[in-house]
KOLFIRO-999793 format. One record per residue (C-alpha): residue number from 1; residue in one letter; x, y, z. Coordinates in Angstrom, 3 decimals, padded with zeros to 6 digits. Last residue first. Layout:
REM residues N
resi	resn	X	Y	Z
NUM	A	X	Y	Z
...
This chain:
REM residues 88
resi	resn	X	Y	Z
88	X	009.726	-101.947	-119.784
87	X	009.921	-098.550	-119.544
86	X	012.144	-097.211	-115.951
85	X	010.417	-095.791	-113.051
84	X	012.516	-097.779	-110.931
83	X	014.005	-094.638	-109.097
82	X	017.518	-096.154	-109.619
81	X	016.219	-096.892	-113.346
80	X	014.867	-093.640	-113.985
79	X	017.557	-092.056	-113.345
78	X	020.338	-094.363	-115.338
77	X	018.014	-093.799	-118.374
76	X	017.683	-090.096	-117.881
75	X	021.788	-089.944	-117.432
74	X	021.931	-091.590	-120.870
73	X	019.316	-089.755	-122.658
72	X	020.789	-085.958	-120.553
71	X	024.394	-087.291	-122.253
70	X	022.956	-087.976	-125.815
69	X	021.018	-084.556	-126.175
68	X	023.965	-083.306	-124.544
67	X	026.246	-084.350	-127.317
66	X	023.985	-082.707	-129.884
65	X	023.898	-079.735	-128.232
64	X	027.588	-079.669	-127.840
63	X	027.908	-080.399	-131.635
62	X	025.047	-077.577	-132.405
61	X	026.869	-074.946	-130.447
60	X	030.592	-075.582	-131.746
59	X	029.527	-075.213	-135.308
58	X	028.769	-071.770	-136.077
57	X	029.606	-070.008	-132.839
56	X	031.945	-071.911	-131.549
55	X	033.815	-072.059	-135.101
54	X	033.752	-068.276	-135.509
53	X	035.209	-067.610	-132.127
52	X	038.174	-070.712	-132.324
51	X	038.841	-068.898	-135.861
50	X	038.648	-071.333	-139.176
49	X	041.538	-073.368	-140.257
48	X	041.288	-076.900	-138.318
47	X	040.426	-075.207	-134.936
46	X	042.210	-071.194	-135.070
45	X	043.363	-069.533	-131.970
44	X	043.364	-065.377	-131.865
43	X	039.482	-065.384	-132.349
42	X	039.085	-066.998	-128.630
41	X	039.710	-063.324	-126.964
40	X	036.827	-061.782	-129.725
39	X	034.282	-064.627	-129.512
38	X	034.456	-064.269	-125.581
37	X	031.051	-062.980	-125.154
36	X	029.382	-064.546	-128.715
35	X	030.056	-067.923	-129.511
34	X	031.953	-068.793	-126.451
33	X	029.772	-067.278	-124.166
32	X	026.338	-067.744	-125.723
31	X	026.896	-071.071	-127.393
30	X	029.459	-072.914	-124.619
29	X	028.257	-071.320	-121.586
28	X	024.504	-071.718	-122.139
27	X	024.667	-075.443	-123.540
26	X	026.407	-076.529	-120.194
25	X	024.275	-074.445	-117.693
24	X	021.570	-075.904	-119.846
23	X	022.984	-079.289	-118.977
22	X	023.393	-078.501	-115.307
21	X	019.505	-077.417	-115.686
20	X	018.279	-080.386	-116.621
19	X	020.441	-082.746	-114.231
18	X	018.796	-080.654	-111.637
17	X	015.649	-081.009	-112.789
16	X	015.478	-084.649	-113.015
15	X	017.520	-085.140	-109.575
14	X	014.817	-083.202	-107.482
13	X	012.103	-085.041	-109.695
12	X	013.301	-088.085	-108.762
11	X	013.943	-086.766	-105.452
10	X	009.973	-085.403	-105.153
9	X	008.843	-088.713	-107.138
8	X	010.935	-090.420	-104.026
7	X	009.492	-088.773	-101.401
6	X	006.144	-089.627	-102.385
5	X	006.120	-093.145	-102.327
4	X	006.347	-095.847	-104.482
3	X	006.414	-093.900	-107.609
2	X	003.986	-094.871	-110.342
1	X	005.072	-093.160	-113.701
């Protein structure tokens, strides 16, 4: 990556990491507090038959995962093109 100046690898990098960890943020809350701190309190709903707890913890994880995987590609893509870093 060839930045034209330094200040904006240190932004692009600024807005890299933060996206980063505002997905993690994401990924930490749904698997490790729904699947496992409030497992218990969301127990008393059910999604399509199985317990809100259960689910999270089973299924809930990976689909969020999955769906950040496609969110941090998007937002990437959008990044590196207003920092024109982009593939060609």
């Amino acid at each position: 990556m060839a930045f034209k100046s330094e200040e904006l690898a240190k932004a692009y990098w600024r807005d890299n990491i933060s996206l980063v960890l505002k997905l993690l943020a994401v990924w930490f809350i749904v698997s490790y507090g729904f699947g496992i701190i409030l497992v218990d309190w969301l127990n008393q709903f059910t999604f399509f038959g199985f317990k809100l707890g259960f689910w999270f913890a089973q299924q809930g994880s990976i689909i969020t995962f999955v769906i950040l995987i496609f969110v941090y590609v998007k937002r990437m893509a959008a990044l590196d093109n207003k920092y024109e870093v982009h593939e060609e």
